[in-house]
C-alpha positions as CSV (number, residue, x, y, z in Angstrom):
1,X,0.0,0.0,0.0
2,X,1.4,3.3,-1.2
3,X,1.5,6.9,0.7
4,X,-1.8,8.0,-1.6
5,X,-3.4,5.0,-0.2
6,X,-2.6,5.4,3.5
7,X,-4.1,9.6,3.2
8,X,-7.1,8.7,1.3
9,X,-8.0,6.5,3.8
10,X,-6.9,9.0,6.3
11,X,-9.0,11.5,4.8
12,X,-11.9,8.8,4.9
13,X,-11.9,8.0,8.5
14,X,-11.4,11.9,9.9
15,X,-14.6,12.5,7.8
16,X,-16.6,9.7,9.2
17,X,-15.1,10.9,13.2
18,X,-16.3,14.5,12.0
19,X,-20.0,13.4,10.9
20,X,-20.2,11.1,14.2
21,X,-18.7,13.6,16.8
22,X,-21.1,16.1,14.9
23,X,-24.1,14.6,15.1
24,X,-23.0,13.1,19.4
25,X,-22.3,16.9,20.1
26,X,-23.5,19.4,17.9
27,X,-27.0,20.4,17.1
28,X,-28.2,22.0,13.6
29,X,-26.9,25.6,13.2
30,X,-24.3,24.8,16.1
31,X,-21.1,26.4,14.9
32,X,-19.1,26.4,17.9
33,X,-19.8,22.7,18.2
34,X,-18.9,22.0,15.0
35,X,-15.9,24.0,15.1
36,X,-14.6,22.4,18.3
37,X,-15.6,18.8,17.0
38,X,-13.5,19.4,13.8
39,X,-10.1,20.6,15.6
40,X,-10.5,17.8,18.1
41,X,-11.0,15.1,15.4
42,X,-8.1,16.5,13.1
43,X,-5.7,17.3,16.2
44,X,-6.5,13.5,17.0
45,X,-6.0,11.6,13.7
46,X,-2.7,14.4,13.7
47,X,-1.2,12.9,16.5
48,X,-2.7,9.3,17.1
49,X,-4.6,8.2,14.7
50,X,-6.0,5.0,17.1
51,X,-9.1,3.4,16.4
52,X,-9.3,1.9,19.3
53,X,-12.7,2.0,21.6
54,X,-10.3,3.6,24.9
55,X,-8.9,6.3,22.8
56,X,-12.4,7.3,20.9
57,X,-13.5,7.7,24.4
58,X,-10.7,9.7,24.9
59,X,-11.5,11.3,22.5
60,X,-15.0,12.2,23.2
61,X,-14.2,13.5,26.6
62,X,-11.8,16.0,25.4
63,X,-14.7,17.3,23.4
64,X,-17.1,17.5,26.0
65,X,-14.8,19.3,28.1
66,X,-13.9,21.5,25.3
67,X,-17.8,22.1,24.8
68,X,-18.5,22.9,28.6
69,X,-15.8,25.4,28.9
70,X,-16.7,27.6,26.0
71,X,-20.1,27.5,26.8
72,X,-19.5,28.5,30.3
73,X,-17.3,31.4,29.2
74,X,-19.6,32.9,27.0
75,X,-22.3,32.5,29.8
76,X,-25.1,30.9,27.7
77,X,-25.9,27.8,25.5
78,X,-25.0,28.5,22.0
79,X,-27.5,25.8,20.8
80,X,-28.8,22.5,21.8
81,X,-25.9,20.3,23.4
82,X,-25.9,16.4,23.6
83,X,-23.2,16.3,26.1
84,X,-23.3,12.8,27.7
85,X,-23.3,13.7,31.3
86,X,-21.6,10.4,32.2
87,X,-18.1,12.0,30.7
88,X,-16.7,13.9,33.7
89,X,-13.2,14.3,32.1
90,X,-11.8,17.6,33.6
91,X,-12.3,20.8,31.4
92,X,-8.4,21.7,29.5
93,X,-7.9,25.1,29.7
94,X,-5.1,24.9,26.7
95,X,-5.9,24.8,23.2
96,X,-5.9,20.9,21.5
97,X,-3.0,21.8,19.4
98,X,-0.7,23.4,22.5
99,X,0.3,19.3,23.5
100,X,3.6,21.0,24.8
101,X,3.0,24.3,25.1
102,X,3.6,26.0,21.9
103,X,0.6,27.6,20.2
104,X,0.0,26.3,16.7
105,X,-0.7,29.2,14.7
106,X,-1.0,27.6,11.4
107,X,-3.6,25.7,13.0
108,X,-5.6,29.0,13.5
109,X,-5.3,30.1,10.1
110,X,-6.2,26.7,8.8
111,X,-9.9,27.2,11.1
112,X,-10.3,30.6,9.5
113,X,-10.0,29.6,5.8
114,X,-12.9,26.7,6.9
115,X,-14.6,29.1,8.7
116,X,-14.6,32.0,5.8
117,X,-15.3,29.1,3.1
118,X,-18.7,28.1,4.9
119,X,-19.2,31.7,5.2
120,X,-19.1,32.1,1.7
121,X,-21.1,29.1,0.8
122,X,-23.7,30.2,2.9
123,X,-23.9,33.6,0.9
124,X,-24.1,32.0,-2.2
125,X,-26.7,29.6,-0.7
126,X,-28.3,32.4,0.1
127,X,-28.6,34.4,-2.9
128,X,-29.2,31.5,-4.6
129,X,-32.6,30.7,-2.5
130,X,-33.7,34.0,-3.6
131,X,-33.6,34.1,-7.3
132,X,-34.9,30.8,-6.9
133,X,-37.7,32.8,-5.0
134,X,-38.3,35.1,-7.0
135,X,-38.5,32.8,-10.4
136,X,-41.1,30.9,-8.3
137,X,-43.2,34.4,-7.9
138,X,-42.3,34.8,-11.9
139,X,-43.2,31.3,-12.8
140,X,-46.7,31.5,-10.6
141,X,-48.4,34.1,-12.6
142,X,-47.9,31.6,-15.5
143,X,-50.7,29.9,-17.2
144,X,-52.4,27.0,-15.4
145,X,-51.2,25.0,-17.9
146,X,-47.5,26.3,-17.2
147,X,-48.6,25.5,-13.5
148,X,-49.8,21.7,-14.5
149,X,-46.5,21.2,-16.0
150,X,-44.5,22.7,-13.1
151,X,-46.6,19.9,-11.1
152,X,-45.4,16.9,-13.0
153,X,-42.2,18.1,-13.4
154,X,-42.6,18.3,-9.7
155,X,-43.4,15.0,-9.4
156,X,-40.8,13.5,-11.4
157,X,-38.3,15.7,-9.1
158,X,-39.7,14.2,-6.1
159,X,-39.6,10.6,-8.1
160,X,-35.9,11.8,-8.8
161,X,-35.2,12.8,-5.1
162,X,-36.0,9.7,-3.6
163,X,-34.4,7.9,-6.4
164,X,-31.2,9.4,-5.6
165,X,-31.7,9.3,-1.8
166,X,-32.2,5.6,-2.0
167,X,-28.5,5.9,-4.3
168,X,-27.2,8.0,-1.4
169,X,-27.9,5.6,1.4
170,X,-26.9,3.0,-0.5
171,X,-23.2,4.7,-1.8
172,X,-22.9,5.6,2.3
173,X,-24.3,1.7,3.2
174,X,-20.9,0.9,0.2
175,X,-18.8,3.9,1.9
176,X,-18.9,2.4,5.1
177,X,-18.0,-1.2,4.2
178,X,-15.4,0.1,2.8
179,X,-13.6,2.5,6.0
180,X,-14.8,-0.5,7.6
181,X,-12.6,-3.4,5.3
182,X,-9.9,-0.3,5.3
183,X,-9.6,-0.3,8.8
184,X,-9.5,-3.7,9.2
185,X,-6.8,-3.7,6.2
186,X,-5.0,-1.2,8.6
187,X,-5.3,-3.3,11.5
188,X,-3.6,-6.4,9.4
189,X,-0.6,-3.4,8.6
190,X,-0.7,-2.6,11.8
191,X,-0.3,-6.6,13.0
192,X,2.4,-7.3,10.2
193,X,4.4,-4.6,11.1
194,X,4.6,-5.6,14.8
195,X,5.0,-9.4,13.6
196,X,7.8,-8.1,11.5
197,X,9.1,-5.8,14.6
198,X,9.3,-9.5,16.3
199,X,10.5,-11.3,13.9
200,X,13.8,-8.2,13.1
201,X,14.1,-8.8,17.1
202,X,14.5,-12.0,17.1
203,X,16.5,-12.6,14.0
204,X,18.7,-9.0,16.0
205,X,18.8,-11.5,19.1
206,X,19.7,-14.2,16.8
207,X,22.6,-12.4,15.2
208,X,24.0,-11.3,18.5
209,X,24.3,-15.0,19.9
210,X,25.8,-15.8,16.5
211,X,28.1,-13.3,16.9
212,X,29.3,-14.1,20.6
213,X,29.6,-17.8,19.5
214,X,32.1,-17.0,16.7
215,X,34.1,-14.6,19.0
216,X,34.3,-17.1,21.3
217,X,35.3,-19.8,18.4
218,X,37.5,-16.8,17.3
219,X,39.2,-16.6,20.8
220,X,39.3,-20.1,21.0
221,X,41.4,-20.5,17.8
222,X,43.5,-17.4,18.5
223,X,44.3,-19.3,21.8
224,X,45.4,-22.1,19.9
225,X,46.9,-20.4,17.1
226,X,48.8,-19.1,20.4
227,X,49.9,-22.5,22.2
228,X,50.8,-23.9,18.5
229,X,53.5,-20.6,18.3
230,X,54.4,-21.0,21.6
231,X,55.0,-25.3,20.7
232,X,56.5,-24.6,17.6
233,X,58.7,-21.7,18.9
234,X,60.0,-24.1,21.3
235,X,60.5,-26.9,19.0
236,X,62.0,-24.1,16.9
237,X,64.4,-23.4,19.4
238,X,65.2,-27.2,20.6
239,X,66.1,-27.6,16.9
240,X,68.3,-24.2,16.7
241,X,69.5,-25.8,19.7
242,X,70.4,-29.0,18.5
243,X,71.6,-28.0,15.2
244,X,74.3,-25.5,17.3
245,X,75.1,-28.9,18.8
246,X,76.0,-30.6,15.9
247,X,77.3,-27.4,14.3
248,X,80.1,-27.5,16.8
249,X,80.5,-31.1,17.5
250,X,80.9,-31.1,13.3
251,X,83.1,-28.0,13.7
252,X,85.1,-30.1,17.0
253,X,85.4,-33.2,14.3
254,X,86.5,-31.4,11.3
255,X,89.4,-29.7,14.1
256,X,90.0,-33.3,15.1
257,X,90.1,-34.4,11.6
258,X,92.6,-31.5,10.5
259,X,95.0,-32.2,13.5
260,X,94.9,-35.9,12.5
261,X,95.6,-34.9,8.9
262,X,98.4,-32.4,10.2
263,X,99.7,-35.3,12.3
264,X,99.6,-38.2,9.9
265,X,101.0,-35.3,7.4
266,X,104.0,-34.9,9.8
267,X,104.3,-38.5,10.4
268,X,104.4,-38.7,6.7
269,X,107.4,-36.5,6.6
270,X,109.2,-37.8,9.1
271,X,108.6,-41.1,7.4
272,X,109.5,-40.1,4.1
273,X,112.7,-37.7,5.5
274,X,113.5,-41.7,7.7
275,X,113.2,-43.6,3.9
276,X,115.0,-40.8,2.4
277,X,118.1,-41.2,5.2
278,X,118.0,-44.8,5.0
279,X,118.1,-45.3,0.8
280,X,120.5,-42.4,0.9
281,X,122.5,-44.4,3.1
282,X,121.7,-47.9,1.2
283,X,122.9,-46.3,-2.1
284,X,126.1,-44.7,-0.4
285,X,127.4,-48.5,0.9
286,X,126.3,-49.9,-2.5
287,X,128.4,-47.0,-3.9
288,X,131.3,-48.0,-1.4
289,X,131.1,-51.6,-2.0
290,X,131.0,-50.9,-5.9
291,X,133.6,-48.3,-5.3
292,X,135.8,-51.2,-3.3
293,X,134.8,-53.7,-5.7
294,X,136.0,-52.3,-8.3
295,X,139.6,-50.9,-7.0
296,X,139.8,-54.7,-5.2
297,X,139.5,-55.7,-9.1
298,X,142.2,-53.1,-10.0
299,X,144.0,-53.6,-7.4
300,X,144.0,-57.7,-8.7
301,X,144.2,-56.5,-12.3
302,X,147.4,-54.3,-11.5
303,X,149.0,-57.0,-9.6
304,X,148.5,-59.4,-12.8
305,X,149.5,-57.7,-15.5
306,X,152.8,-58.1,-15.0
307,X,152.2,-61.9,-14.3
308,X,152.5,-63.3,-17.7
309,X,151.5,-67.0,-16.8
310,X,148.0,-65.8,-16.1
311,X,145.5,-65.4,-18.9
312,X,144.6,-62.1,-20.6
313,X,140.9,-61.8,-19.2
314,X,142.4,-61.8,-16.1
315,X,145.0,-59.0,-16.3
316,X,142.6,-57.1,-17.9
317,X,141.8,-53.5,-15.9
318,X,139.2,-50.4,-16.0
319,X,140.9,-47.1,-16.6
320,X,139.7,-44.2,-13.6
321,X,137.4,-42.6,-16.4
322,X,135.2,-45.6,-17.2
323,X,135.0,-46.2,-13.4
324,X,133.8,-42.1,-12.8
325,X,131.6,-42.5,-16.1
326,X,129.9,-45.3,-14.5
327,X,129.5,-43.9,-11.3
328,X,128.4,-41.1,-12.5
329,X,125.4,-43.2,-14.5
330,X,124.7,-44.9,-11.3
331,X,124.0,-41.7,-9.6
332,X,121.8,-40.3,-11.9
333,X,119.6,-43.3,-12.1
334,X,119.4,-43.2,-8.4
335,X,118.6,-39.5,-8.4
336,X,116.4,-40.2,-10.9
337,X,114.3,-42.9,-8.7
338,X,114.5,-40.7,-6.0
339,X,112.9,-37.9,-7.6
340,X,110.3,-40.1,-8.9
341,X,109.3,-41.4,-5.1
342,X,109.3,-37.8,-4.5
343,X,107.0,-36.8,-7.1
344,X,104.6,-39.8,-5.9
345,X,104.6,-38.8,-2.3
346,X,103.9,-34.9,-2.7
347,X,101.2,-35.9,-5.4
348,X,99.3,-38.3,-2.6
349,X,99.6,-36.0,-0.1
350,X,98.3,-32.9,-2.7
351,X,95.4,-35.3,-3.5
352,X,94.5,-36.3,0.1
353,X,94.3,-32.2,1.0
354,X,92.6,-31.6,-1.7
355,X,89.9,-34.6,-0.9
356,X,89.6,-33.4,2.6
357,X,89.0,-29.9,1.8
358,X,86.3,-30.8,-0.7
359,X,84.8,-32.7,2.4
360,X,84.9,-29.8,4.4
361,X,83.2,-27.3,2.0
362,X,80.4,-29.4,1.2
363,X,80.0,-29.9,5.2
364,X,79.9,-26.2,5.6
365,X,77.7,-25.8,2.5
366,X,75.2,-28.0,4.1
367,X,74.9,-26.7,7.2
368,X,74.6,-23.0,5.6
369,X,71.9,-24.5,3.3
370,X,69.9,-25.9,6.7
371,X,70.7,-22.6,8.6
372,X,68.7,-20.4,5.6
373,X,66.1,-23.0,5.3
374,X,65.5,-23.2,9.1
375,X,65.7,-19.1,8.8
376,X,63.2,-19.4,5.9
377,X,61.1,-21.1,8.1
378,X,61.1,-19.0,10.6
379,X,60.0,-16.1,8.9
380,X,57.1,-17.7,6.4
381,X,55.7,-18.6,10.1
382,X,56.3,-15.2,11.0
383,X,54.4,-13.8,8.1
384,X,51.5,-16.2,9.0
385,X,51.1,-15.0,12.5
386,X,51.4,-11.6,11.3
387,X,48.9,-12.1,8.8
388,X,46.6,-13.8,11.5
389,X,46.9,-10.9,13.5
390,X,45.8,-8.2,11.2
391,X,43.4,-10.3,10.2
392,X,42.0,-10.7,13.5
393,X,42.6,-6.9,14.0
394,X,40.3,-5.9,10.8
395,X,37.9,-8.3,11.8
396,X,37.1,-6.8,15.3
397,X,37.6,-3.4,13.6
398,X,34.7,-3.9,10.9
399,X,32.6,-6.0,13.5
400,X,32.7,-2.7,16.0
401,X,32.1,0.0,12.7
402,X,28.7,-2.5,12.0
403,X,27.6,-2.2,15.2
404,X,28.4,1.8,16.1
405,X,26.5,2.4,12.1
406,X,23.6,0.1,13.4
407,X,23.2,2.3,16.6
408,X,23.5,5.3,14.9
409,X,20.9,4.0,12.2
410,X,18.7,3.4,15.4
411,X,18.8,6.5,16.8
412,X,18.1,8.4,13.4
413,X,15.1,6.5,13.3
414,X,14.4,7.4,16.7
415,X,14.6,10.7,16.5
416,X,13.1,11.1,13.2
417,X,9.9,9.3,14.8
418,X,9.8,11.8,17.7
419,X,10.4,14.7,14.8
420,X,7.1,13.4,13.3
421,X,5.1,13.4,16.7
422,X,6.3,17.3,17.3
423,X,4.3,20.2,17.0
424,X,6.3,23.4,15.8
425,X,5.7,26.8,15.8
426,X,6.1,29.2,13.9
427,X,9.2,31.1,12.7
428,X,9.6,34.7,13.2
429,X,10.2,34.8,9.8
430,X,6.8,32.7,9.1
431,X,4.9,35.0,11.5
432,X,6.2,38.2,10.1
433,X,4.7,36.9,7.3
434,X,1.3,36.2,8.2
435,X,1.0,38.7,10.4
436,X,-2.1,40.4,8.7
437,X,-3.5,36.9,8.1
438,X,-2.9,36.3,11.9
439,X,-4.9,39.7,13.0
440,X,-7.9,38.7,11.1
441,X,-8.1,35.4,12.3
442,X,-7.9,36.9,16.1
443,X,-10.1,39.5,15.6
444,X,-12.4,37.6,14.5
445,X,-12.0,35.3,16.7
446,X,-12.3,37.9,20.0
447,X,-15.7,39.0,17.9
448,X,-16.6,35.6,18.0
């Protein structure tokens, strides 16, 4: 149902109050009556609205009041009352449309535009009546035949009147069915609304359990989240701590392993310098002995040359040249093999440096490689938490915005609600104005 729909019937309810309250308290030709009926029934459907039996009672009083107190100020009855004497509501000495205290001018202009429309309709009524008259003076001197047809067209008026009296009771018989399904459509409204009111409580209500459950879920896996960091900071640690362990225990064994390698490196030495010494000394006594031999041969050859008896072969005798030629040969060839051991032994020992470096470095290179993933590690899990954090952080945030824009919703609503109910006054501006407006209406009104 749209906004037109809601005034029309508005409109169709303050003009059924107006005709009941009128005929319940003012008589025919009872102005005042019917002026104090009229701002009572539009102040009321202004402010409430209520069709309720309580506040049409409420409503009745007020005007009964209303009518007792203007009549006992102007001293006299101002035509016939049907004040039910069982109301005994207390007479208000403040105008309907003063609820707090402020004085509705606009209403007062409003009452003398109604007022100076009636007034006006009743001078037109007026001059209307007596042209009528005085064609009914013109139309008697007519013929009687004039006068015959003025008394069947008569007739069919009357015919005609009832006609459309029995079409006017029926249209109000049809007018009031329909205020009647209206209010009752306005009374569903009215129910739907308050079911819907429930319903936006509960489903409110609803949302707030929802809400506490997952903050407390929330909390709950935040306090995990916690205990996990706290586990895996310590495992984190025990492994740091382990891995230092074996860092230096590796470092202590590769230490141990270079002292041995010094060591078995000096031992080597020492070795080689003792096999050195000793085939040094081996060739020497070979070179002696060879040396000896060879003069002992002389020596024998010298003594039998001279010895004719003997054969040639053995007088024969090596001159001192051929004997430093060949020893000269003989110490090459032992230099010779001596450099070659010597070549051998500084090759094995530059290949067994060589292998244990390569061991070292890819030692080291694996422990740098678990020290950068273990640092990885640490801060992916870093970036988690923080994540988690800001997370939770923007979470909270939004959750407290929603609820500080719901409020403020709320109390828009709220106060636009009680904006609605209020009465204001005019402006200074306003009044300025109406100010000529507002002296007729109060003059008249002090005439009155």
């Amino acid at each position: 149902m749209d906004t037109a729909d809601l005034e029309s019937m508005k409109e169709a309810l303050t003009e059924t109050l107006v005709r009941k309250m009128r005929a319940a308290f003012a008589g025919d030709g009872d102005a005042l009556a019917e002026d104090i009926v009229g701002e009572e029934v539009v102040a009321f459907m202004t402010h409430n609205g209520s069709t309720r039996a309580s506040e049409i009672e409420a409503l009745e009083a007020r005007i009964a009041a209303r009518l007792e107190a203007e009549r006992g100020a102007n001293g006299a009855e101002s035509g016939p009352s049907r004040v039910d004497p069982r109301r005994d509501a207390p007479p208000k000495t403040s105008r309907r449309f003063d609820p707090n205290g402020v004085r509705d001018e606009w209403a007062e202009i409003s009452k003398w535009h109604s007022r100076e429309g009636e007034r006006l309709e009743a001078e037109a009524l007026a001059k209307k009546r007596a042209g009528q008259k005085a064609m009914a003076a013109a139309l008697a001197a007519q013929t009687r035949v004039k006068e015959d047809a003025k008394a069947a067209e008569l007739e069919a008026k009357r015919r005609y009147k009832k006609e459309e009296e029995r079409l006017v009771e029926a249209w109000k018989a049809e007018e009031l069915a329909k205020l009647e399904r209206r209010a009752a459509a306005t009374e569903k409204l009215k129910e739907e609304r308050r079911a819907q009111m429930r319903d936006k409580t509960s489903r409110l209500e609803a949302q707030i359990e929802a809400k506490k459950a997952e903050d407390a879920a929330l909390r709950r896996a935040l306090a995990a989240q916690y205990r996990a960091k706290l586990v895996a900071d310590a495992e984190t640690r025990a492994r740091v701590a382990e891995d230092t362990a074996r860092l230096k225990a590796s470092n202590a064994e590769t230490l141990r392993i270079r002292e041995e390698q010094a060591r078995k490196e000096a031992e080597d030495d020492l070795m080689y310098q003792a096999l050195y010494a000793e085939k040094l000394a081996k060739q020497e006594a070979e070179s002696l002995a060879n040396i000896q031999a060879v003069k002992d041969k002389q020596n024998a050859l010298s003594a039998n040359v001279g010895d004719l008896s003997k054969p040639l072969g053995a007088r024969r005798y090596y001159a001192e040249e051929t004997i430093a030629r060949n020893a000269a040969i003989a110490d090459a060839r032992a230099a010779a093999r001596e450099e070659a051991d010597s070549s051998r032994a500084r090759a094995l020992a530059r290949s067994t440096k060589l292998e244990l470096a390569e061991q070292i470095r890819a030692k080291q290179e694996r422990l740098d490689r678990e020290r950068a993933e273990a640092a990885r590690r640490h801060d992916r899990f870093a970036r988690v938490v923080d994540h988690l954090e800001r997370a939770e952080k923007s979470s909270a945030a939004d959750a407290r915005a929603g609820r500080v824009a719901h409020l403020a919703e709320l109390e828009a609503q709220m106060r636009d609600n009680q904006t609605r109910k209020a009465v204001f006054p005019m402006t200074e501006t306003e009044r300025a104005l109406n100010s000529g407006l507002l002296s007729r209406v109060r003059g008249e009104a002090g005439a009155m």
